[in-house]
Chimera marker file (.cmm) of the C-alpha trace (Angstrom):
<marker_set name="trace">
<marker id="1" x="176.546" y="89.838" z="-53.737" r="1" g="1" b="0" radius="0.5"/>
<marker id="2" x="179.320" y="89.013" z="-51.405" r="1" g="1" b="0" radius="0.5"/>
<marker id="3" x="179.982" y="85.806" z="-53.735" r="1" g="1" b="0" radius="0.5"/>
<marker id="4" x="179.607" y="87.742" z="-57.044" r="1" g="1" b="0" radius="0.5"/>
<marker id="5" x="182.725" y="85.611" z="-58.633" r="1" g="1" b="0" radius="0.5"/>
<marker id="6" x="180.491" y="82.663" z="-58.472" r="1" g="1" b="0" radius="0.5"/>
<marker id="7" x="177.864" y="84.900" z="-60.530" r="1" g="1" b="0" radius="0.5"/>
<marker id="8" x="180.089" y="84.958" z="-63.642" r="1" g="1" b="0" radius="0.5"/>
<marker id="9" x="182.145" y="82.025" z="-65.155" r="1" g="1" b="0" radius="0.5"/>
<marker id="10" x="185.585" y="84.112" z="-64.718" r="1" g="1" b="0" radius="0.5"/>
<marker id="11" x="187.888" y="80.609" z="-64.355" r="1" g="1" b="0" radius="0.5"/>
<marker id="12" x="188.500" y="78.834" z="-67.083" r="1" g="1" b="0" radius="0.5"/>
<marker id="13" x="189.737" y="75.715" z="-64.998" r="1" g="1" b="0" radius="0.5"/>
<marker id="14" x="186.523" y="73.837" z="-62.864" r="1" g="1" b="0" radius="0.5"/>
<marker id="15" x="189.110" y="73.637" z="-59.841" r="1" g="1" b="0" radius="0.5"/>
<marker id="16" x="189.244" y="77.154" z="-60.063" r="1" g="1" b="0" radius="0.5"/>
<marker id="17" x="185.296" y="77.707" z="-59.855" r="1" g="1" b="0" radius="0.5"/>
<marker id="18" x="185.203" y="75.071" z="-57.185" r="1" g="1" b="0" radius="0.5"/>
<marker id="19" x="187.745" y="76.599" z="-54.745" r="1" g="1" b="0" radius="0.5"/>
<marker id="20" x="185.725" y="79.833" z="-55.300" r="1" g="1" b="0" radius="0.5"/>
<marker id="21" x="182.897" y="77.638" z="-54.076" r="1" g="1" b="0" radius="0.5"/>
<marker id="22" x="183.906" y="76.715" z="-51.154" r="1" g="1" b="0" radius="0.5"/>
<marker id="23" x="185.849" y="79.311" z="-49.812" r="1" g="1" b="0" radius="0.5"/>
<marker id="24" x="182.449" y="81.205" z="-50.602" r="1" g="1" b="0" radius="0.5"/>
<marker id="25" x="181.002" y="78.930" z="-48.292" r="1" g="1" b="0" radius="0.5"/>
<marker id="26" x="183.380" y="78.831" z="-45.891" r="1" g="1" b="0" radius="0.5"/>
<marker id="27" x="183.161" y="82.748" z="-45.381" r="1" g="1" b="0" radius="0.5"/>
<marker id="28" x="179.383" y="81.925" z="-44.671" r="1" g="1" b="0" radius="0.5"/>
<marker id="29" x="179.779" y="79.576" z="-41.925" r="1" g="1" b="0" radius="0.5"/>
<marker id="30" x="182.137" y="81.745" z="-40.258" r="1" g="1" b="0" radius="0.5"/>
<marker id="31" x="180.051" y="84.171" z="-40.044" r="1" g="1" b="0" radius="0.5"/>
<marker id="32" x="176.862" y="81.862" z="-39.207" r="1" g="1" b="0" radius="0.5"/>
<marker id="33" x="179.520" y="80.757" z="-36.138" r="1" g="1" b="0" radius="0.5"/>
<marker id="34" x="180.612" y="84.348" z="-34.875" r="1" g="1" b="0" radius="0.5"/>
<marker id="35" x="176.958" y="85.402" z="-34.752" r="1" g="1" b="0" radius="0.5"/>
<marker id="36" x="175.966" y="82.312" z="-32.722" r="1" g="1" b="0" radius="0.5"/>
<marker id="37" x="178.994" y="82.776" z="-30.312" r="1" g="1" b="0" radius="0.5"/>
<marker id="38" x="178.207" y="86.660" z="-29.799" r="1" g="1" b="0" radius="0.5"/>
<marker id="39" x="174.354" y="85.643" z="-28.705" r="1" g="1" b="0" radius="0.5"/>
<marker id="40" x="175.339" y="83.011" z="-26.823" r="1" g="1" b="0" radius="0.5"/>
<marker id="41" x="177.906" y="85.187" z="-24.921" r="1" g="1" b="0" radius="0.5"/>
<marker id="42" x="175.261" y="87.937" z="-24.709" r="1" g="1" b="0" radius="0.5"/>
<marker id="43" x="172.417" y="85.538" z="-23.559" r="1" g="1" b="0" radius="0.5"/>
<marker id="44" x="175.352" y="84.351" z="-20.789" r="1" g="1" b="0" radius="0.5"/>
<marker id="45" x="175.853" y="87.923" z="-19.547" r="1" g="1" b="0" radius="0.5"/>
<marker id="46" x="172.135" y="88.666" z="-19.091" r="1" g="1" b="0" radius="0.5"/>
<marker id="47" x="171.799" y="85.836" z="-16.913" r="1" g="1" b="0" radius="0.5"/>
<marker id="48" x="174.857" y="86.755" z="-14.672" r="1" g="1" b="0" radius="0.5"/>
<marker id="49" x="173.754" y="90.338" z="-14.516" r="1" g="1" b="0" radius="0.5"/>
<marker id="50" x="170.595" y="88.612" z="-12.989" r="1" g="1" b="0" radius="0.5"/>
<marker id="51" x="172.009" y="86.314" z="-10.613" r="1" g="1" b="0" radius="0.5"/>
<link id1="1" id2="2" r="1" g="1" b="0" radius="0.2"/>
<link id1="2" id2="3" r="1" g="1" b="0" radius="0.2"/>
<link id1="3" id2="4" r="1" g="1" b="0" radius="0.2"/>
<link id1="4" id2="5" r="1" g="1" b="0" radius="0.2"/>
<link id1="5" id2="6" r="1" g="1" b="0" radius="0.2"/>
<link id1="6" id2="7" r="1" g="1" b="0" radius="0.2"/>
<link id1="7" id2="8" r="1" g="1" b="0" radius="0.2"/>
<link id1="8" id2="9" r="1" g="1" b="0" radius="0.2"/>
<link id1="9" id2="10" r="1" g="1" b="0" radius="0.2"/>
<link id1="10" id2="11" r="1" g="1" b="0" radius="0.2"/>
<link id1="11" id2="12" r="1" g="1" b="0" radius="0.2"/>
<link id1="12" id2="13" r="1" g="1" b="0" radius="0.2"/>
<link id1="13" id2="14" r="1" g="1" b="0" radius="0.2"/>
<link id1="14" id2="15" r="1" g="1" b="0" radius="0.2"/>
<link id1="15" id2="16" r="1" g="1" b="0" radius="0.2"/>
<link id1="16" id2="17" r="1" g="1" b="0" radius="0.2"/>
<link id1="17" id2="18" r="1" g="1" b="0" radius="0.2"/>
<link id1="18" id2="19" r="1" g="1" b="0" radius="0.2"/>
<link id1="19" id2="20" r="1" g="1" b="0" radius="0.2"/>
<link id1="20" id2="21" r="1" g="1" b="0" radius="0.2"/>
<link id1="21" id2="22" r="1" g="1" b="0" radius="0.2"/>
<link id1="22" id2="23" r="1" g="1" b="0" radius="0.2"/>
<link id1="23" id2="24" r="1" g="1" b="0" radius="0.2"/>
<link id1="24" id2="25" r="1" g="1" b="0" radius="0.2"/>
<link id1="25" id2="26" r="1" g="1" b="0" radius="0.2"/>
<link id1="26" id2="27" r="1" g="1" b="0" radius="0.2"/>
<link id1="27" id2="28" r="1" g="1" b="0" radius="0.2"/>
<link id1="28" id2="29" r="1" g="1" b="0" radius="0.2"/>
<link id1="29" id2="30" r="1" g="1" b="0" radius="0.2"/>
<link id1="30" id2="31" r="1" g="1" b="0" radius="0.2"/>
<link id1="31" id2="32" r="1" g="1" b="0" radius="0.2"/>
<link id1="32" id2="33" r="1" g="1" b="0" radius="0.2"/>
<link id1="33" id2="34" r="1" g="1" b="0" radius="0.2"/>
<link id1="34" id2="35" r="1" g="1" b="0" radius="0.2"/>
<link id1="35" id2="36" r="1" g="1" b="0" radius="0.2"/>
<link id1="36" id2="37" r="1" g="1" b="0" radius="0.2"/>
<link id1="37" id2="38" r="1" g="1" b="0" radius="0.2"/>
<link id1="38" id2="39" r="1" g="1" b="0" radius="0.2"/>
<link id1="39" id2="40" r="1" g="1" b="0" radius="0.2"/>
<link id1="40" id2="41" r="1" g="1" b="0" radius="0.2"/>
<link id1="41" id2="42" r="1" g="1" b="0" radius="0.2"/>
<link id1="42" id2="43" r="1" g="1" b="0" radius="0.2"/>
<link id1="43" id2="44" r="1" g="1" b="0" radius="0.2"/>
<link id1="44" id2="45" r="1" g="1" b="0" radius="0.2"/>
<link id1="45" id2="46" r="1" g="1" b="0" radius="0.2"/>
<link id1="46" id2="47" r="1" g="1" b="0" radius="0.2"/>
<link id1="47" id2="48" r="1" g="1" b="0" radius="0.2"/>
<link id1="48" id2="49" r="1" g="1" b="0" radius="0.2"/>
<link id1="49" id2="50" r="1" g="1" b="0" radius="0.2"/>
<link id1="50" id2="51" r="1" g="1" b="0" radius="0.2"/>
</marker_set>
C-alpha cells in the first residue's frame, strides 16, 4: 500500500499518473539496492571476523 496513489485515478493529466509511476518504482529499487548492500556488507564482515 506504499503506492496507494497509483490505486486511485487522483491526476487528471496521464503525465501526472506516470511520474507517480515511476517515482513509485524508483522508491522500490532503492530499497531492493540498500537491502542488497547491507547483506553484502554483513556477508563481508562474517568472513573477516573469520579470517
Amino acid at each position: 500500500m506504499n503506492s496507494r496513489r497509483l490505486v486511485r485515478d487522483f491526476a487528471t493529466l496521464p503525465a501526472s499518473s506516470e511520474t507517480f509511476i515511476y517515482f513509485s518504482q524508483a522508491m522500490l529499487i532503492s530499497r531492493r539496492v540498500a537491502r542488497t548492500a547491507s547483506r553484502q556488507r554483513a556477508e563481508q564482515g562474517r568472513w573477516a571476523a573469520a579470517a
